[in-house]
MOPAC internal coordinates of N, CA, C and O (Angstrom, degrees):
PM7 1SCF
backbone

  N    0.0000 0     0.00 0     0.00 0    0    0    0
  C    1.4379 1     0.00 0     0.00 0    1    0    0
  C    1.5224 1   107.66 1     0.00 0    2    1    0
  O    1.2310 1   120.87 1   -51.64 1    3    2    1
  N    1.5983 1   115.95 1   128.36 1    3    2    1
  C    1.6074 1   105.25 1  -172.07 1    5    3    2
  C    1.5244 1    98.02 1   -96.67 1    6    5    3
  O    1.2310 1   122.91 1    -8.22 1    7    6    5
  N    1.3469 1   112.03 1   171.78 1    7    6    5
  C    1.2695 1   118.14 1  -176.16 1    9    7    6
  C    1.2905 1   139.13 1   -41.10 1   10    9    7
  O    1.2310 1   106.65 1   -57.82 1   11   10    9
  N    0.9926 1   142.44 1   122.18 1   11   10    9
  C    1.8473 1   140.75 1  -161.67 1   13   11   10
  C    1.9018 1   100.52 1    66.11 1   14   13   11
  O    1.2310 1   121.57 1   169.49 1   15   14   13
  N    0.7166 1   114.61 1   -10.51 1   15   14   13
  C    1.7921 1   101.83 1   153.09 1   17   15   14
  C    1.4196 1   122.94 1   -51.12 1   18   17   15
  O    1.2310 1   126.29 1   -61.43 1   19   18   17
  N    1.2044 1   105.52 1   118.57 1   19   18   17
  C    1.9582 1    96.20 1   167.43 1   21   19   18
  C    1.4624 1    92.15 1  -107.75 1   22   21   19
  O    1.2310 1   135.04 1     5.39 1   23   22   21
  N    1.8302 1    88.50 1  -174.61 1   23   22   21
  C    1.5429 1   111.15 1   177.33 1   25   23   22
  C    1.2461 1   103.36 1   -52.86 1   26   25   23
  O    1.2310 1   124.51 1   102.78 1   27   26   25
  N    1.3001 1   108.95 1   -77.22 1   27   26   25
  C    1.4257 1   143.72 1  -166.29 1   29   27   26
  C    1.6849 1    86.14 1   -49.71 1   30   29   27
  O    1.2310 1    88.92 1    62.23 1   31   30   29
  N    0.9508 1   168.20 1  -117.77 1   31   30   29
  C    1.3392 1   159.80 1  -117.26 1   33   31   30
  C    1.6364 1   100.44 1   -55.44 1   34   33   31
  O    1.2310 1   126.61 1   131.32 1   35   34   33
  N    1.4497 1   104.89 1   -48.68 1   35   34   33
  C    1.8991 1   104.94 1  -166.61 1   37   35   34
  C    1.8821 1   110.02 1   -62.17 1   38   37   35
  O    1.2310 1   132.50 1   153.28 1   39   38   37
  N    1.8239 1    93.46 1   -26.72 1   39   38   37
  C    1.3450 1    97.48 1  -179.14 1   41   39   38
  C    1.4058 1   106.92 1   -98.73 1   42   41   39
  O    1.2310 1   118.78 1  -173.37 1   43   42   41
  N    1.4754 1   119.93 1     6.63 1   43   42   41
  C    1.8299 1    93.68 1   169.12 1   45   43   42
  C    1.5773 1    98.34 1  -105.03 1   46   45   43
  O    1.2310 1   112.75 1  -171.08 1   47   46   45
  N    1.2855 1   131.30 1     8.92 1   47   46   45
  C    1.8584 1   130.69 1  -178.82 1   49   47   46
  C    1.4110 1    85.30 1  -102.01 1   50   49   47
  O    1.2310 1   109.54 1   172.68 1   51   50   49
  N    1.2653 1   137.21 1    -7.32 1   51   50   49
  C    1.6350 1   127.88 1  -154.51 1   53   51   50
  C    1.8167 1    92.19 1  -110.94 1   54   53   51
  O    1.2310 1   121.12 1   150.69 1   55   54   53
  N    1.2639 1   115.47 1   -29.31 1   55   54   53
  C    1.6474 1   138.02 1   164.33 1   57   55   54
  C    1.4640 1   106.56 1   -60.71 1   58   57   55
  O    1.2310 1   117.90 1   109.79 1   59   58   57
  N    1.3598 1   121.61 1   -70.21 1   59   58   57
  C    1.4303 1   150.25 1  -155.33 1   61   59   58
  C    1.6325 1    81.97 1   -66.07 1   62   61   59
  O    1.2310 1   122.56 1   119.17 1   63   62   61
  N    1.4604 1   112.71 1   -60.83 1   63   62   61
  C    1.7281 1   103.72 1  -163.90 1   65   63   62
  C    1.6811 1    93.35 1   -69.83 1   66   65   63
  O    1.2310 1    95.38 1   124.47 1   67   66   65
  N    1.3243 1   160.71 1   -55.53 1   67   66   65
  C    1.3276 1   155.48 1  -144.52 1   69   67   66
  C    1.7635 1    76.60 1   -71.74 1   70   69   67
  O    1.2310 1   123.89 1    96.98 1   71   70   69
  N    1.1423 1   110.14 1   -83.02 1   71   70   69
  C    1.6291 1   105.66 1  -168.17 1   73   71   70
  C    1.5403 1   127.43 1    -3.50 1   74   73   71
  O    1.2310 1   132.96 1   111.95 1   75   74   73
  N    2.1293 1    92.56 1   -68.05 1   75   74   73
  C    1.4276 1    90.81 1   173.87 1   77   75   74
  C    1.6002 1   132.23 1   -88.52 1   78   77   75
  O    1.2310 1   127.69 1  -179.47 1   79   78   77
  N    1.4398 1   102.81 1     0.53 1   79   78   77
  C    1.5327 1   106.78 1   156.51 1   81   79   78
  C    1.9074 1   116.11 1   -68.61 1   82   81   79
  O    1.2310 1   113.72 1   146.54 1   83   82   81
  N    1.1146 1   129.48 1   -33.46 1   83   82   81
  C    1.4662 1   157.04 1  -172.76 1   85   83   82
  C    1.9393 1    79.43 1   -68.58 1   86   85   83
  O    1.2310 1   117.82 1   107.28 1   87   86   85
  N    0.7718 1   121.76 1   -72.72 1   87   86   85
  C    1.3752 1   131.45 1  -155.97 1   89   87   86
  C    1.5695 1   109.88 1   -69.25 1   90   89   87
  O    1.2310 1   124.78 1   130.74 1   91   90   89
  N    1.5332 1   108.43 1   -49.26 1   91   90   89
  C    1.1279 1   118.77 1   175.18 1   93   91   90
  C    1.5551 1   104.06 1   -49.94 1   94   93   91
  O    1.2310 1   123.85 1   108.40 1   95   94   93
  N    1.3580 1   110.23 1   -71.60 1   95   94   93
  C    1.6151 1   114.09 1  -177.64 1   97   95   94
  C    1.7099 1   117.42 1   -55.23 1   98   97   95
  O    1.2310 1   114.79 1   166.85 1   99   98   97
  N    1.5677 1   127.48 1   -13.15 1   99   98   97
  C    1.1583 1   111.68 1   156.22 1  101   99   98
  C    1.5651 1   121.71 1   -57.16 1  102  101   99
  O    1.2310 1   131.06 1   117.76 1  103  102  101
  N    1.3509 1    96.27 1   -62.24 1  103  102  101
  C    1.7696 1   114.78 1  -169.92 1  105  103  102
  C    1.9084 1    90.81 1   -56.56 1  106  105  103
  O    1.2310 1   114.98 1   155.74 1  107  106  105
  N    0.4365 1   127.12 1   -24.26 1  107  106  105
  C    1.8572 1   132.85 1  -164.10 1  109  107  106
  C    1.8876 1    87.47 1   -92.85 1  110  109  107
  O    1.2310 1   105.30 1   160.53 1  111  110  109
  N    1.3558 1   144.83 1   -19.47 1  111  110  109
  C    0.9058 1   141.00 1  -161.52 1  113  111  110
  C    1.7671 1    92.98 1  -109.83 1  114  113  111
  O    1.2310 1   126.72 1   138.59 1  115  114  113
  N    0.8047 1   104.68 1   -41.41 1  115  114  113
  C    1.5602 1   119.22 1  -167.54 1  117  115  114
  C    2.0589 1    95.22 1   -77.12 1  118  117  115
  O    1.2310 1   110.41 1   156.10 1  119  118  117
  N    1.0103 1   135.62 1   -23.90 1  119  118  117
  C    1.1975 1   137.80 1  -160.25 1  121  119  118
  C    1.4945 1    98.20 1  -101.21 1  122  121  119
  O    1.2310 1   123.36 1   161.57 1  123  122  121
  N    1.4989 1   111.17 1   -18.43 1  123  122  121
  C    1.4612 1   109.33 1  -177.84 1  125  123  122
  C    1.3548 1   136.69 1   -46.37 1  126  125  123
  O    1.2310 1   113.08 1   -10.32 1  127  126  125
  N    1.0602 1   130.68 1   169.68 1  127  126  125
  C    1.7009 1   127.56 1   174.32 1  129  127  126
  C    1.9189 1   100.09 1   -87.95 1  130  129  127
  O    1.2310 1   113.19 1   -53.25 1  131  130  129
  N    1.0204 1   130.48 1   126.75 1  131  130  129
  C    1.3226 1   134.61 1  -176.22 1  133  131  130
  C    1.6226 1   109.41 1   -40.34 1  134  133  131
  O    1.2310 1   113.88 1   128.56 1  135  134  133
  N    1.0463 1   129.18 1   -51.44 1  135  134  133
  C    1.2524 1   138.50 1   142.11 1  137  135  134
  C    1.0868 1   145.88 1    -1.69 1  138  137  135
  O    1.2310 1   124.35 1   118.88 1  139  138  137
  N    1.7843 1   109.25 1   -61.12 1  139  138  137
  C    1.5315 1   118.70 1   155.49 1  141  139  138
  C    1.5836 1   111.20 1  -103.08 1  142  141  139
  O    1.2310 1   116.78 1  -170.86 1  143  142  141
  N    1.5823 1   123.73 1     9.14 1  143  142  141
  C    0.9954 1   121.50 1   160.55 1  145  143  142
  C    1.9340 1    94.91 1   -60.21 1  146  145  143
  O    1.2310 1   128.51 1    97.24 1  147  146  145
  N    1.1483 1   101.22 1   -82.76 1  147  146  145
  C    1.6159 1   119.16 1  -159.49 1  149  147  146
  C    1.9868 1    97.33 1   -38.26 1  150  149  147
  O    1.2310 1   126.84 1   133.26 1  151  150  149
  N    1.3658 1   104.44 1   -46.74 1  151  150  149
  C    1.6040 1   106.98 1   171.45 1  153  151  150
  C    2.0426 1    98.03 1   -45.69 1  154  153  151
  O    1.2310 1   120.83 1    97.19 1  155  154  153
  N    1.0632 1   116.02 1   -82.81 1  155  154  153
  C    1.4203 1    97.22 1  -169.98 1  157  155  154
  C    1.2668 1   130.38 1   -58.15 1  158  157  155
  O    1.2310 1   119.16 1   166.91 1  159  158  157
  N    1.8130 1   119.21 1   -13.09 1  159  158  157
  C    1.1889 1   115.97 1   157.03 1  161  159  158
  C    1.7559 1   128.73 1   -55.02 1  162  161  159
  O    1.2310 1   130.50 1   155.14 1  163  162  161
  N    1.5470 1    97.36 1   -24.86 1  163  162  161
  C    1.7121 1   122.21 1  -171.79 1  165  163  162
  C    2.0215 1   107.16 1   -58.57 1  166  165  163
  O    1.2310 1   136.54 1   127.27 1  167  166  165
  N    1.7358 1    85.58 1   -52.73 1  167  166  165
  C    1.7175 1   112.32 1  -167.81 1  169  167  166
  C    1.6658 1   104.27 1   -81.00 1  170  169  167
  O    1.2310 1   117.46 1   153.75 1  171  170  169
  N    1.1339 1   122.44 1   -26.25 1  171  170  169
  C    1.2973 1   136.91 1  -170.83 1  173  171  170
  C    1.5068 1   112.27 1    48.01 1  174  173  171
  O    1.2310 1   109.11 1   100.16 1  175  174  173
  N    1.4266 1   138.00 1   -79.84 1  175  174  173
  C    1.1379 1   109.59 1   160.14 1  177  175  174
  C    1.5849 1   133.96 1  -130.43 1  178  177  175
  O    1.2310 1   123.71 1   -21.69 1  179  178  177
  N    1.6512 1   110.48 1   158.31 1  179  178  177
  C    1.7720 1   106.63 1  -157.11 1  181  179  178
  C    1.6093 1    98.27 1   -75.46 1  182  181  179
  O    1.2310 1   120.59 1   -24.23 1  183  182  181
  N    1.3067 1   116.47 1   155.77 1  183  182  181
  C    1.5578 1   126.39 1   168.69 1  185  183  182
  C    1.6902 1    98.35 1   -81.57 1  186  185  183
  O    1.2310 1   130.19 1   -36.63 1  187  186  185
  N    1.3944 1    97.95 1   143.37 1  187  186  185
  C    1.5388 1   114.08 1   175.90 1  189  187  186
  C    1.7656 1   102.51 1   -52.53 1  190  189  187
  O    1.2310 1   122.35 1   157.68 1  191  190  189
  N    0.9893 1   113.11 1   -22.32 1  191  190  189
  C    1.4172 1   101.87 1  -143.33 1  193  191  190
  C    1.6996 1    86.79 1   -97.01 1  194  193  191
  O    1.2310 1   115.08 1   140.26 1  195  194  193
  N    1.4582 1   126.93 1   -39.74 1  195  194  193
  C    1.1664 1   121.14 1   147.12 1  197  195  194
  C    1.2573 1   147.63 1   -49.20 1  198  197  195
  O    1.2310 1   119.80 1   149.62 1  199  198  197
  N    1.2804 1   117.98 1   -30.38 1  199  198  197
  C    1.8640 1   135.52 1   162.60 1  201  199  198
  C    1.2156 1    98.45 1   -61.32 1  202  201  199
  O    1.2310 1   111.89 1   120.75 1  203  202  201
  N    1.4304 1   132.89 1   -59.25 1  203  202  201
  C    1.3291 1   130.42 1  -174.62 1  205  203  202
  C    1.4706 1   121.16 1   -72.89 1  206  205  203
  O    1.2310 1   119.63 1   179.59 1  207  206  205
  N    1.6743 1   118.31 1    -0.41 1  207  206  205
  C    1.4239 1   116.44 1  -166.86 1  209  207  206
  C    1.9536 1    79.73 1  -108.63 1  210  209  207
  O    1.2310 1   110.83 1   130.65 1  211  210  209
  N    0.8322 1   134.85 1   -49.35 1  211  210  209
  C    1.5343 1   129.75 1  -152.43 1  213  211  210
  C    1.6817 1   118.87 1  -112.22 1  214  213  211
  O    1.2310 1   115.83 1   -34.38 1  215  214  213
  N    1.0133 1   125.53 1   145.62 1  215  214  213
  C    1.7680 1   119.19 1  -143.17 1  217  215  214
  C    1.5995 1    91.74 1  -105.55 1  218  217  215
  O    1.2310 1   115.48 1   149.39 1  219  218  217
  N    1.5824 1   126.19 1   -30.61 1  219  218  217
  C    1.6523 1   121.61 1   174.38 1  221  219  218
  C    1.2733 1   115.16 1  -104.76 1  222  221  219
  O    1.2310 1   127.18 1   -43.00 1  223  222  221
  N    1.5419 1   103.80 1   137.00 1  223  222  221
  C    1.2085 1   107.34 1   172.57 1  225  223  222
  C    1.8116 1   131.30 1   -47.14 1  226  225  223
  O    1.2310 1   126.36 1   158.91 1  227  226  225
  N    1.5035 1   105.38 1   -21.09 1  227  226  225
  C    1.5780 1   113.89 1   165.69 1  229  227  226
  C    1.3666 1   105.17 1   -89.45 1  230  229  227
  O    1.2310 1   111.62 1   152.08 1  231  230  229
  N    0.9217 1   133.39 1   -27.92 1  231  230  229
  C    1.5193 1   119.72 1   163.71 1  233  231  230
  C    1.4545 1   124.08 1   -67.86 1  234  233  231
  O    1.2310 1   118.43 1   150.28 1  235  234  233
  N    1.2861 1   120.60 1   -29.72 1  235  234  233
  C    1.4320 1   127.16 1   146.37 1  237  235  234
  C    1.3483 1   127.67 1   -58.75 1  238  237  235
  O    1.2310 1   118.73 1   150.74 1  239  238  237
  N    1.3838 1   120.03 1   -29.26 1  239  238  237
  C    1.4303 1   128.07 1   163.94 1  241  239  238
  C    1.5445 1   106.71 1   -48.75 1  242  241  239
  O    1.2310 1   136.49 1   112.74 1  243  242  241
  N    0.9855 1    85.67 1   -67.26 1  243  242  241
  C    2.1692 1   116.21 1  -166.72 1  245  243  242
  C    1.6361 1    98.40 1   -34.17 1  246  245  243
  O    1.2310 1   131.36 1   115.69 1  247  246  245
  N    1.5536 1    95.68 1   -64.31 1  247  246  245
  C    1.7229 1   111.17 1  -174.27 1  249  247  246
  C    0.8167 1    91.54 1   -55.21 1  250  249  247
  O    1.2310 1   108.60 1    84.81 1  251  250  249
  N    1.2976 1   138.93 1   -95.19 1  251  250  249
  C    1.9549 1   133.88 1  -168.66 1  253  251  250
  C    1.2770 1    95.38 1    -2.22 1  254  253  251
  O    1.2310 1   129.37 1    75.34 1  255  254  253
  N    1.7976 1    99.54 1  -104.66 1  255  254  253
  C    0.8909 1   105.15 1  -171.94 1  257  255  254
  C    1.6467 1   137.55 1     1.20 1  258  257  255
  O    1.2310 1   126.32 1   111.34 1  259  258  257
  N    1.5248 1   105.46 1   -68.66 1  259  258  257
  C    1.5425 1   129.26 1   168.49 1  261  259  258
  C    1.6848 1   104.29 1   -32.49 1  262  261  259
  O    1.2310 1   133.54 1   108.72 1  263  262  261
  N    1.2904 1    91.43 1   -71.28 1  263  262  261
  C    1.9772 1   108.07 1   178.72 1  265  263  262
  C    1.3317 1   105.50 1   -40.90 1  266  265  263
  O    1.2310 1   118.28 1   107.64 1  267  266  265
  N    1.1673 1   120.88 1   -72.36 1  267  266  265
  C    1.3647 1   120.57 1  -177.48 1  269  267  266
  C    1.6148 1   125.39 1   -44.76 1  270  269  267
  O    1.2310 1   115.12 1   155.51 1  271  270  269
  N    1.1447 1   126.86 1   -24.49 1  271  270  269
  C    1.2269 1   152.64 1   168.21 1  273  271  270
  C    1.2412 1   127.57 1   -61.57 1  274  273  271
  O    1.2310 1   128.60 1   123.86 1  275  274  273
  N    1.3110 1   101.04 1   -56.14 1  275  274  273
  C    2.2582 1   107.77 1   159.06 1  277  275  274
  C    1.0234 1    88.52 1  -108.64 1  278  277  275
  O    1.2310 1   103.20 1  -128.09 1  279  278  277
  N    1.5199 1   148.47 1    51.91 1  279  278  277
  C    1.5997 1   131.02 1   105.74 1  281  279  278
  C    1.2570 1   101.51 1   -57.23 1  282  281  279
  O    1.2310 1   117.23 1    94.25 1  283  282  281
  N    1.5540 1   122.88 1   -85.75 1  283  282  281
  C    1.2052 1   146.90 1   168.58 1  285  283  282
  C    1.7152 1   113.14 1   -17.89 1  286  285  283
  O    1.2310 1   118.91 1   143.31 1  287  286  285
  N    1.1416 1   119.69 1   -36.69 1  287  286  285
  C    1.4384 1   104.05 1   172.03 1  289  287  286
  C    1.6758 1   111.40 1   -88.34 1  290  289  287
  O    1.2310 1   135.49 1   140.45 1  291  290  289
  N    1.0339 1    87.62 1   -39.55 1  291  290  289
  C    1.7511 1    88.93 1   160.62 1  293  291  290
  C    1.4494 1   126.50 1   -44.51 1  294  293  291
  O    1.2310 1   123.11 1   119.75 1  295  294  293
  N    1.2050 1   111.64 1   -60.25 1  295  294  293
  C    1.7195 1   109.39 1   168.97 1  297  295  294
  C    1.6055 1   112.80 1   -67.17 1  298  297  295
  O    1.2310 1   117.73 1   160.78 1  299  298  297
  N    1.5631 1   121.92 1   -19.22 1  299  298  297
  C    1.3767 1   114.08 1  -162.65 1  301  299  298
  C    2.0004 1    85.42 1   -79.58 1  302  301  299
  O    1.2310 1   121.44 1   155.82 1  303  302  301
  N    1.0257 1   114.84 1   -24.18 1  303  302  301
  C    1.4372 1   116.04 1  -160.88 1  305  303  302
  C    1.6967 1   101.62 1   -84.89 1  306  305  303
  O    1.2310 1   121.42 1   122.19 1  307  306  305
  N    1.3682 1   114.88 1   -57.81 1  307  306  305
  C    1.3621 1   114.09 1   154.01 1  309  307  306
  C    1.9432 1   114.28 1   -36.78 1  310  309  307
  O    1.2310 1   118.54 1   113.31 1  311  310  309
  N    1.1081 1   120.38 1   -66.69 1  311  310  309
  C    1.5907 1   106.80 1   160.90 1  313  311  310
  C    1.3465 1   132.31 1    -4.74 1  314  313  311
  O    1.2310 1   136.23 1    99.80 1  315  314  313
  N    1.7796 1    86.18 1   -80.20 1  315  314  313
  C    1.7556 1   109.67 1  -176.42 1  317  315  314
  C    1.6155 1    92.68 1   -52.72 1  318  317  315
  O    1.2310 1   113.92 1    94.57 1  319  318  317
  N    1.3673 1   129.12 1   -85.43 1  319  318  317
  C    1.5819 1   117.87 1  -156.53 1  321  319  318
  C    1.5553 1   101.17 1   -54.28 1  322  321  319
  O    1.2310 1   102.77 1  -179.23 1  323  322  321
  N    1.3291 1   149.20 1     0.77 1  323  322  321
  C    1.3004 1   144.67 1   176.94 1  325  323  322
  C    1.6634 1   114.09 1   -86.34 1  326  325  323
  O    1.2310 1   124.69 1   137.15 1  327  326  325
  N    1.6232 1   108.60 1   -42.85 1  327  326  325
  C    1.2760 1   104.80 1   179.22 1  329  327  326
  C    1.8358 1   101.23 1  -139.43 1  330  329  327
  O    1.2310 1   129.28 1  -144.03 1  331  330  329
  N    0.9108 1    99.71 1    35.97 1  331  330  329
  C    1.6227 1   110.83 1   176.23 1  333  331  330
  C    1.2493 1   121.10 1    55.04 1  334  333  331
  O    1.2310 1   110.99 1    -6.00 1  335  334  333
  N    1.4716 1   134.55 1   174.00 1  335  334  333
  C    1.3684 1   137.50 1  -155.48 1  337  335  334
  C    1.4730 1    92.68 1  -116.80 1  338  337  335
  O    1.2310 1   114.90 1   163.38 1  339  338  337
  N    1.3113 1   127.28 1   -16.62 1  339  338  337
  C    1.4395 1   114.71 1   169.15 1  341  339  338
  C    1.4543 1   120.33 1   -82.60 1  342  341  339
  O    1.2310 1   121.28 1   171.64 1  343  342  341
  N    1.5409 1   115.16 1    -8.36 1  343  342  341
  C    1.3869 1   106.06 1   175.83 1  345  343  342
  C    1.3486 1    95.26 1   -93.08 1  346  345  343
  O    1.2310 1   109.37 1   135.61 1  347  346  345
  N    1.4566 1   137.52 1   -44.39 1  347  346  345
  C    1.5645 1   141.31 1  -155.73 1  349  347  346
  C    2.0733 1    82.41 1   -53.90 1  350  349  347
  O    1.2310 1   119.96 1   109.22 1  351  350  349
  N    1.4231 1   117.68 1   -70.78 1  351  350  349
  C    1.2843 1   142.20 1  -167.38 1  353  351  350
  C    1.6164 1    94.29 1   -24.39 1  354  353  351
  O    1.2310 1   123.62 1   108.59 1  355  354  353
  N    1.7847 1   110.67 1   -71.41 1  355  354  353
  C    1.2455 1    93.72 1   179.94 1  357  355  354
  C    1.8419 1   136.98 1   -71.79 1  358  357  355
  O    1.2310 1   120.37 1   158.39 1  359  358  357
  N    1.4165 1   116.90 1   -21.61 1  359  358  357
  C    1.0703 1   111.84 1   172.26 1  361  359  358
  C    1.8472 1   125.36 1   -75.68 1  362  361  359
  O    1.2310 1   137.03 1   155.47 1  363  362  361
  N    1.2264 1    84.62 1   -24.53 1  363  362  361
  C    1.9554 1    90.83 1   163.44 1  365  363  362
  C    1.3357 1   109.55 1   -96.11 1  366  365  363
  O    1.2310 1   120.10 1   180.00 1  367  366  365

């Protein structure tokens, strides 16, 4: 914290900036092509760590997407060794 900074000031510009990022990304949602609107309705929401890795909003789709995908095989695999691949086998 540099000099004459308080808490309270660093945390109401630290508010003020989420705000107009919050805001920014509405109006930025609303400007969309119907298309990748419904795409980010699909993903629901991006990980920070992805918004900050990729510069278009469909390229942030994509990544999600991607992420979400070997989440999901990840737990489906955790599954199988949990209740085995011969029960998954017969109920699907």
């Amino acid at each position: 914290m540099g000099r004459g900074e308080s808490p309270l000031c660093l945390n109401g510009a630290l508010i003020l900036s989420i705000i107009i990022d919050e805001v920014d990304t509405q109006m930025t949602t609303l400007e969309l092509d119907p298309k990748l609107a419904r795409a980010l309705e699909l993903i629901g929401s991006i990980d920070p760590d992805i918004e900050e890795s990729w510069s278009t909003i469909a390229e942030r789709v994509l990544a999600q997407a991607m992420e979400n995908v070997e989440l999901a095989e990840r737990r489906l695999r955790e599954i199988q060794d949990l209740v085995g691949e011969r029960v998954l086998a017969e109920c699907c």
